[in-house]
N, C-alpha and C positions, 0 to 999 in steps of 0.2 A: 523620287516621284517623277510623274512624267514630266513637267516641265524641264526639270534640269536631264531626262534621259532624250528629251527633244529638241535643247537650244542649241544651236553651235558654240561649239567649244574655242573661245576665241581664247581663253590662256594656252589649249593644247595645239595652236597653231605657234602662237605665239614662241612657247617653250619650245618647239619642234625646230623653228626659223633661228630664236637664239642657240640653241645648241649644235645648230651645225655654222653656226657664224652666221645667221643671213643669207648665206647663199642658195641662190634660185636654182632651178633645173636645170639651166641652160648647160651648167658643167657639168657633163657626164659624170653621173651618180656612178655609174655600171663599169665604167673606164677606168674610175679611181680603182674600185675593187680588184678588178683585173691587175692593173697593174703590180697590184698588193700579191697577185698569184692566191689570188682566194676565190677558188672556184667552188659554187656553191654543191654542199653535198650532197647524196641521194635522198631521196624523201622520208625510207627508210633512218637514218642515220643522224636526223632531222630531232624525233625521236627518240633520244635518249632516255635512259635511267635519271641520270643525273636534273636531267629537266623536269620529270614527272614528281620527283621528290622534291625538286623547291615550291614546282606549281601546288605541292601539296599544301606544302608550309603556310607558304603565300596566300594560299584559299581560306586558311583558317581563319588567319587575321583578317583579311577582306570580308571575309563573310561578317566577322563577329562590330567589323565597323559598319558596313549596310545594313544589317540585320539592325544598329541599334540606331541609327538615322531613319529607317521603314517604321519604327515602332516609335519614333518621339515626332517627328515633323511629316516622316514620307519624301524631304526633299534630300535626293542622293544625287551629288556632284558626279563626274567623270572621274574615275580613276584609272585611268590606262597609262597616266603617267605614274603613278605610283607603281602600279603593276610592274611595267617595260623596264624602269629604274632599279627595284630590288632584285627584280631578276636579272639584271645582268647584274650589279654586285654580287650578288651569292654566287652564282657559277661563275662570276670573274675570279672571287676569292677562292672557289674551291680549285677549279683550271690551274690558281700562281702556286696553291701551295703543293699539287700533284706535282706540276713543271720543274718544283725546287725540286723533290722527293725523286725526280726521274720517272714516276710513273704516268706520266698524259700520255692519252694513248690518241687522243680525238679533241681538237682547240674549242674554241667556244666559237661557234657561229651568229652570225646579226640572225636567220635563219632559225637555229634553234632559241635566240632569247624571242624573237616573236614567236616561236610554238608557249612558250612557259607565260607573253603576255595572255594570247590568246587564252591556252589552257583559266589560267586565273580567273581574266574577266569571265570566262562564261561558267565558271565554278560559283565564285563571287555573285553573278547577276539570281543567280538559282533565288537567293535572300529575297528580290526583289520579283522578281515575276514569277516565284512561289506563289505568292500571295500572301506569306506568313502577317505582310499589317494590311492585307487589304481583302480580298476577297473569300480566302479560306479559312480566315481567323473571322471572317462575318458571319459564320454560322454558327458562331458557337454562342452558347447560353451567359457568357458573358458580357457581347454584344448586343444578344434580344433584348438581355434585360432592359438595356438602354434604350430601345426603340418600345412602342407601346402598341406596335402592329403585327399579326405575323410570330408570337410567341409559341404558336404550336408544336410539338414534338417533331413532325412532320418535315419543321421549317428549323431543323436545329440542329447539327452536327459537334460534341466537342471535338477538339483537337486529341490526334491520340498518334503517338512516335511510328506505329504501323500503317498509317492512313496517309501522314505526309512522304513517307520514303516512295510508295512505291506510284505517287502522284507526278551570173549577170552583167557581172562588174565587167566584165571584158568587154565584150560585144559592145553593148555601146557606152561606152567610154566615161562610166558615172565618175562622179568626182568625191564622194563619199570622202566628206571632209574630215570629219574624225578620224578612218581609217589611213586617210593620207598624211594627215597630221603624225598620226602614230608611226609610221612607216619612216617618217621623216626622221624623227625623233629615235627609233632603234638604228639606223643606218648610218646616225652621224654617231651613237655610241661607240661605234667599231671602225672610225676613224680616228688616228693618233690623237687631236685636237679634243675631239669627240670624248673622248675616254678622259681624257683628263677633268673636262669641267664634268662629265658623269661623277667622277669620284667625289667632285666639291658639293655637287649636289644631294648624294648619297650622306655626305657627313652634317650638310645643313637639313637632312633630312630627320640624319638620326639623333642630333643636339633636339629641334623641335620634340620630336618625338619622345625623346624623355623627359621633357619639361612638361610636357603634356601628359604623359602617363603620370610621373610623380603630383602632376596638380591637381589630377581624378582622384588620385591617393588621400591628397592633403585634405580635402574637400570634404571626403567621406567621414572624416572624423566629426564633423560637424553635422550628420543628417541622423540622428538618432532619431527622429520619431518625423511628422506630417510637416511638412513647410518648414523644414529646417535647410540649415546651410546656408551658403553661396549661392546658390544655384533659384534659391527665394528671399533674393536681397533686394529690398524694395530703393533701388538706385533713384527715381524719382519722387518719394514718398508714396505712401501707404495707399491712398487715393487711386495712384497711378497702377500701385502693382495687383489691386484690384480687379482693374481692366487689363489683364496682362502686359502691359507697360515696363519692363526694368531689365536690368541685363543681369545675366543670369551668372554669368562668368565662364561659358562654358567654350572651352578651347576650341571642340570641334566644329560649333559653329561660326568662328572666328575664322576658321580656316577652312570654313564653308564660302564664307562672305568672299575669301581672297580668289577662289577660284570661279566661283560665279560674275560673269557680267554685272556693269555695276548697276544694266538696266532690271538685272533680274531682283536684285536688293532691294533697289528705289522703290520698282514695284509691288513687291512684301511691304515695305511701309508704307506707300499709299492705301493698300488693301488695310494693313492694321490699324490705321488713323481712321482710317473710311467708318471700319466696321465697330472696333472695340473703341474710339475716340466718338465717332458722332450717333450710328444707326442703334448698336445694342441701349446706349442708354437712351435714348429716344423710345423705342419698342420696350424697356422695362418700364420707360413710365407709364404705358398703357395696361401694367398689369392690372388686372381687376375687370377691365374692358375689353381687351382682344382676347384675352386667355384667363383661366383660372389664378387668384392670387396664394389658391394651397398647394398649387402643382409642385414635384420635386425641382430643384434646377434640373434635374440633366432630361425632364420631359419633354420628350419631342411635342405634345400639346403647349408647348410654354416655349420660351426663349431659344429656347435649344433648339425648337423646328428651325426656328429660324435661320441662326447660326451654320445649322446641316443645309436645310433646302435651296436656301439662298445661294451657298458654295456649290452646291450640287447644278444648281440654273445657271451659275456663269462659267463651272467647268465645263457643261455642256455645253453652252453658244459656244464657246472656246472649242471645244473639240469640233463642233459640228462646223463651226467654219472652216477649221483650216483640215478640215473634213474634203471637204466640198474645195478648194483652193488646190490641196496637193493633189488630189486626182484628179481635177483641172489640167496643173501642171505636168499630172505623169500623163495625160490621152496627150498634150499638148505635146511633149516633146517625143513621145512613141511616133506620133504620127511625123514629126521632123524624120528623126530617127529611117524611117521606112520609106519614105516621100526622099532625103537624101541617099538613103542606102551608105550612108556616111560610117561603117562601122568594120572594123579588123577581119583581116579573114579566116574564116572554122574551117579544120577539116581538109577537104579536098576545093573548097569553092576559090576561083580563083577571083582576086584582087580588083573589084571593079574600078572604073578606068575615071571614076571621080574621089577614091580613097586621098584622103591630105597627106601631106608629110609626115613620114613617123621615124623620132626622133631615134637615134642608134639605142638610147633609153627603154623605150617602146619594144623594138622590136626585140632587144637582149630577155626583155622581161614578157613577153607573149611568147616566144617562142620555150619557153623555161615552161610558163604558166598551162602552155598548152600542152606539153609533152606528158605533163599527169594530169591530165582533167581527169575528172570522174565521168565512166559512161552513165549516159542520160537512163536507159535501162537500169540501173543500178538504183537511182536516184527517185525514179518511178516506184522501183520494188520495195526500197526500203518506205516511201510513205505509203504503200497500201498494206504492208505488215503494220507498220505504227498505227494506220488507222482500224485494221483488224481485231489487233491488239486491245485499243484504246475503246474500240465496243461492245468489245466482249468482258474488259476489266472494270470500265470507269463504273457503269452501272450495278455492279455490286461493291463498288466502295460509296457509290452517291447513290441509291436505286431513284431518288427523284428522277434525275439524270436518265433518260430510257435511250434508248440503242439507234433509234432512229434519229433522236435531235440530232445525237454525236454521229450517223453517217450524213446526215442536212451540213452540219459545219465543216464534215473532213469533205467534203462537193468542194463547198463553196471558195474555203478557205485559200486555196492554191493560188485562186485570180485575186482574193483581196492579200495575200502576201507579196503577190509579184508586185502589185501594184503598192501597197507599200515598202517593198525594196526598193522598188525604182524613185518612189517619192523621196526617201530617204537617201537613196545615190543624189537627188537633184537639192536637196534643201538639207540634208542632217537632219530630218524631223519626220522622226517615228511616229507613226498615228496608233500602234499595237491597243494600247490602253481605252482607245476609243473605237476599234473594232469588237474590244471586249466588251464597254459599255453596252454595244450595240447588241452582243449577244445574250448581256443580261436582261433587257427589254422585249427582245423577239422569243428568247425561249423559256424564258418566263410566264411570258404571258401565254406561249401552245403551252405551259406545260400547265397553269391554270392555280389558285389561288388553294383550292382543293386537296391538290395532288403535288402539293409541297413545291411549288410555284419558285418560291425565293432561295429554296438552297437551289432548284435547278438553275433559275438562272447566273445565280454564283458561282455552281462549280461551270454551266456553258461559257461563263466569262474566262475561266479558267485554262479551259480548254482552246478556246479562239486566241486568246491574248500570247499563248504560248509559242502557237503554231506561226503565229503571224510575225511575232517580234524576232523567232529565231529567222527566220529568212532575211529583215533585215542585219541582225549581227553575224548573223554567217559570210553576208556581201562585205559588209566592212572588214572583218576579219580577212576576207579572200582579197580586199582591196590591198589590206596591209602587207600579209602574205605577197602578191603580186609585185609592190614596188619594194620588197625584201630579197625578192627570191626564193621566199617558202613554197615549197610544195603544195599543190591544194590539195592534195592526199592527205601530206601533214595538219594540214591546218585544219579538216574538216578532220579528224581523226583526236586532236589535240581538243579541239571542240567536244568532241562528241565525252572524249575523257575526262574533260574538265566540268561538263554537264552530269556527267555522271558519279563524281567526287561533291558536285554541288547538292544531288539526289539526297548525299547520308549525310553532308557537313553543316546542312543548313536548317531540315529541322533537327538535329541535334544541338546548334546553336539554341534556334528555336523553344526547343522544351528546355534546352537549362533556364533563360530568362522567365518562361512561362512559370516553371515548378518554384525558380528562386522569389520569384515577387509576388506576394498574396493580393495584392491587388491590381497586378498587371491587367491591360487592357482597359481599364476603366477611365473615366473621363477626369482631367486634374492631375492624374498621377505622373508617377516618371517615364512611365512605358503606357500613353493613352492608345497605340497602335490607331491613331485617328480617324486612318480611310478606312478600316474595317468598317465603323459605323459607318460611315458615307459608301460606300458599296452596297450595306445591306440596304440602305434606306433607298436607292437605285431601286434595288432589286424589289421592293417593297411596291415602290410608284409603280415599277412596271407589271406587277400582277395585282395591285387592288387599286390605281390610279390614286388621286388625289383626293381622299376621305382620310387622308392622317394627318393633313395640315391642319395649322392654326390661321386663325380669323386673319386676312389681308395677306397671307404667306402665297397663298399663290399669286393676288397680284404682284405681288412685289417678287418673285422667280421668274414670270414675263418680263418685267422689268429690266432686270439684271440679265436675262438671258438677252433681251435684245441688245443691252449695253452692250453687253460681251461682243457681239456680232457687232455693232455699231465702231467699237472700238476700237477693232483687227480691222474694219475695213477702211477707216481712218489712218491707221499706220501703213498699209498698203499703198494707199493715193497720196501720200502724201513724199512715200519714197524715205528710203535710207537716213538721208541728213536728218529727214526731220522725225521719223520716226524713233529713231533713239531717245527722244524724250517726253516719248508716248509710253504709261506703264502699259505691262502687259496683261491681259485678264487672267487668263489664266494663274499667273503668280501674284496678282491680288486675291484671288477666292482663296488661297493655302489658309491665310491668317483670322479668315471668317470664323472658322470653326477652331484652329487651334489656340487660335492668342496670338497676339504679338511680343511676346518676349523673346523668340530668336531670333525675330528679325533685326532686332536692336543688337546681336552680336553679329552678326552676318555684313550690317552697314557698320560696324567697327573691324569686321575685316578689310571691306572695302575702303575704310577709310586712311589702313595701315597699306594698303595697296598701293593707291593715289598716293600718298604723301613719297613712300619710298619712292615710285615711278617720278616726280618731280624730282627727287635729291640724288639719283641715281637707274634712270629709265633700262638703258642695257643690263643693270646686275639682278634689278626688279624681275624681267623678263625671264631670267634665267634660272634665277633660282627663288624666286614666288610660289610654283608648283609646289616644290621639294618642299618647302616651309609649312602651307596650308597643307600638303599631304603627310607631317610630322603630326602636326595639329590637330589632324583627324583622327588618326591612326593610334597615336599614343591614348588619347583619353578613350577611343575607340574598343582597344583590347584592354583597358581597365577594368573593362565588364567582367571579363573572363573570371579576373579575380575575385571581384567586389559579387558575382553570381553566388560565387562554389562560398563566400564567406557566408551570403545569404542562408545560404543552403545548410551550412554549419551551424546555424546559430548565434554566429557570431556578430554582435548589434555596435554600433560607433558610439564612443563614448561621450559624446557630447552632441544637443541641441542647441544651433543658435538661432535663433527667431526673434521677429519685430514686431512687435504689439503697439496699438494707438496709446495714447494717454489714459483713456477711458479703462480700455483692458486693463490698463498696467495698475490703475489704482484700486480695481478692484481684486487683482491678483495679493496685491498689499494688503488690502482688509480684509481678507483670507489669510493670509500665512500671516500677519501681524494682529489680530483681534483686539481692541481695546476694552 
């Protein structure tokens, strides 16, 4: 979800700094290497066989873990440590056993394991700014059903396996923390030290990992029919798991908890106490008076508006502040930027006579970086094909979608991506998702309530959110690339490959879940895909406005939207110290509409977090990542199995489930008749 693709990743700084011992810049990164006589290779060469095949492997599994975090919560942790880590074991392992054999022909490069990170992650991301749980899966007639607006053929796309496939850093000096984090993190890999605690963390990686896949396993025997299992274990009584209340037992949000901030946690449970502890039962008591008492539950005229609209008004003030904040801060520092002339020199221009000191670091790694840029020409060409492309295709796979929106947004797009690269070099916080919102509202409403208004603006979301995000991961990738010594040929080439891998792997992911689970997408279930409905309901407000609410729902989305804003602007003024124990809006709206039951694994990952960091803060640091990334991963590609068993027929032999006293004695005067 956006939040955790926006927060700074404080464990992947963290993990980065223990694994190369703590040691800061000052010690020539670039010098060790040298010394090593490991001069980085050609860009070409960069590029291997051997990397495109683990990136392949590696995408499968990543996918099939985002893909299944997109469809239960939407909140997707950073995985660039798991990515960086398995890639170099596999090609570390393949590399020792060639080297016994005599046949290596080419060592393993820090260089080429960031092309196999890179490749991954943007293979992997496909799952998530697909849209598969959020905007493209909102058009389908399993989502209208839930909304009670907007049900027209018009306004209704299903999913179908042929519809989904074919769907800076330099100059001034961005600090693209993630990027640098990672960079960190590969570079101390392929230092003696380095390699060694890489191994430990690969093996605490892969202990978790099977503890977690075999506990998805064990589990499954118990879900034989609706509300069975572990997974609806009413851990604070029956009352509590009502209101989503109970911990589920589920590993990967365990190991969601450990890498997430522990502000981001807190905040999920303030959000679930807020919403499902005091406001939903509050507003059910007024059923009869604000809403219908024969509505179905999941009616957006009934509670459910609420639930949706209310997330929807504080994801907004949420976005639209820090909307309005980071392009603040990118005019604000552009204009530094220009006004110092403070920045490396391109080309032919020579050195102006107020450049600062640049470290032997610096200039080893600019002049590397610069020797393969891509010509700006080039760069030009290829997005006016893409957009050529894109408006002569999109519209006969969406015809809502007409020719002109999509050349309106390929205009526009170039300055709202620069400007969020650049926000994103300055803070780690992507606004991608909120340039989409933007475009489900503006071409929505030209495209008019008429003329299929709601799929346009979903697939326009579609389209903006894409164009926008890839600029910023492309700069982080070239950040990581840069302080590696990857090629930016390679890396934008590894990109484009692993984009293109992500094209067939993710809705193929996709349709297996879809086809294995007869009630996927639906509200309650195991795979509710959540934000689909909260997209389409976007897309809804913004082509017939505010005639689908229930009675008091729009005050109370003013409300909430000003909180939102009130909120942010409060952690701002108040500064670092003390805003750390400000929750955040944004990750309070998640639990509005989903429940709070994973929030209560996520504060028990946090909780195993803390305590380890108190009885041992250096091994915490080190290998925490690896742990939560076993955690995820292992129950993650359980799917895989527990899909294709789906798919066969094959049903768990056992129901365990919790019934009140009341049920239970009447289950007894049923099966026992006197």
């Amino acid at each position: 979800m956006e939040v955790e693709r926006a927060k700074k990743d404080d464990d992947l700084n963290a993990a980065a700094t223990a694994a190369d011992g703590g040691a800061a810049e000052e010690v020539s990164v670039e010098k060790i290497f040298e010394s090593n006589a490991e001069a980085p290779p050609p860009w070409q060469k960069q590029l291997t066989i051997r990397a495109m095949v683990v990136s392949f492997i590696l995408s499968i599994l990543f996918t099939f873990v985002v893909m299944k975090l997109n469809l239960t919560t939407g909140i997707i942790p950073s995985l660039n440590i798991s990515a960086g880590l398995l890639g170099f074991f596999f090609v570390k392992t393949w590399t020792k056993i060639l080297n016994k054999a005599g046949f290596l022909k080419q060592p393993f490069t820090r260089q080429e394991n960031t092309v196999i990170q890179t490749c991954v992650v943007a293979s992997s991301g496909i799952a998530f700014s697909g849209g598969f749980g959020s905007y493209l899966f909102g058009m389908s007639d399993v989502v209208a059903k839930q909304s009670a607006e907007a049900n027209t053929p018009l306004n209704i796309k299903n999913p179908h396996l042929g519809t989904f496939s074919p769907n800076s850093s330099v100059n001034f000096k961005l600090t693209y923390p993630s990027g640098t984090a990672t960079a960190h993190l590969i570079n101390s890999f392929h230092t003696p030290q380095g390699a060694k605690l890489a191994k430990k963390q690969v093996r605490a990686l892969g202990k978790f990992f099977s503890f977690s896949f075999l506990w998805g396993f064990f589990q499954w025997f118990f879900t034989s029919g609706d509300d069975c299992g572990f997974a609806s274990f009413p851990t604070f009584g029956l009352k509590a798991y009502k209101n989503k209340f109970y911990f589920d037992f589920s590993a990967t949000y365990v190991g969601v908890g450990m890498i997430c901030p522990y502000l981001i946690n807190v905040s999920l449970l303030v959000g679930s106490i807020l919403s499902w502890g005091i406001m939903w039962p509050l507003i059910d008591a007024q059923k009869g008076k604000w809403y219908s008492a024969d509505l179905k539950s999941t009616s957006l005229h009934g509670l459910q508006g609420y639930k949706v609209f209310i997330a929807i008004a504080m994801i907004l003030g949420d976005g639209l502040y820090n909307f309005i904040k980071v392009l603040g801060r990118t005019v604000v520092g552009l204009y530094t930027q220009f006004k110092n002339r403070d920045v490396l020199p391109v080309n032919d221009r020579s050195s102006p006579t107020t450049t600062a000191t640049i470290s032997y670091d610096d200039k080893r790694r600019t002049e590397l970086f610069l020797k393969d840029r891509i010509p700006s020409w080039m760069a030009i060409s290829g997005y006016v094909i893409m957009a050529i492309v894109s408006i002569i295709t999109v519209p006969h796979i969406f015809p809502q979608l007409k020719w002109y929106h999509i050349l309106t947004m390929y205009i526009i797009a170039p300055v709202l991506a620069f400007c969020n690269a650049y926000g994103c070099g300055l803070t780690d916080w992507s606004l991608a998702s909120t340039y989409g919102k933007l475009a489900i509202f503006t071409i929505g409403a030209w495209a008019g309530a008429a003329n299929g208004g709601v799929l346009a603006g979903l697939a326009a979301c579609g389209v903006m959110m894409n164009i926008v995000s890839t600029a910023s991961d492309l700069m982080q990738d070239f950040k990581t690339g840069y302080m590696t010594l990857a090629s930016p040929r390679s890396m934008f080439l590894s990109q484009a490959i692993g984009t293109a891998m992500g094209c067939v792997i993710s809705p193929c992911v996709f349709w297996l879940f879809y086809k294995a689970f007869p009630d996927f997408g639906q509200t309650g279930t195991a795979y509710p895909a959540p934000y689909a409905l909260v997209y389409r309901n976007m897309s809804i407000l913004g082509v017939e406005g505010f005639s689908a609410l229930p009675k008091h729902c729009l005050m109370l989305c003013y409300v909430f939207f000003a909180a939102a804003v009130f909120v942010n602007g409060v952690r701002d003024l108040v500064g670092p110290k003390w805003a750390r124990f400000i929750p955040l809006p944004m990750a309070m709206a998640i639990p509005f509409y989903i429940g709070g039951y994973f929030t209560i694994d996520m504060c028990v990952g946090s909780l195993i977090l803390f305590i380890w960091r108190k009885l041992n803060k250096p091994k915490a640091d080190a290998y925490s990542s690896a742990v939560a990334s076993g955690l995820i991963c292992g129950e993650g590609i359980w799917t895989l199995p527990s899909s294709i068993l789906a798919l066969a027929g094959v049903k768990p032999p056992i129901c365990m489930k919790f019934l009140s006293g009341a049920t239970n004695a009447k289950v007894d005067s049923f099966l026992n008749p006197s």
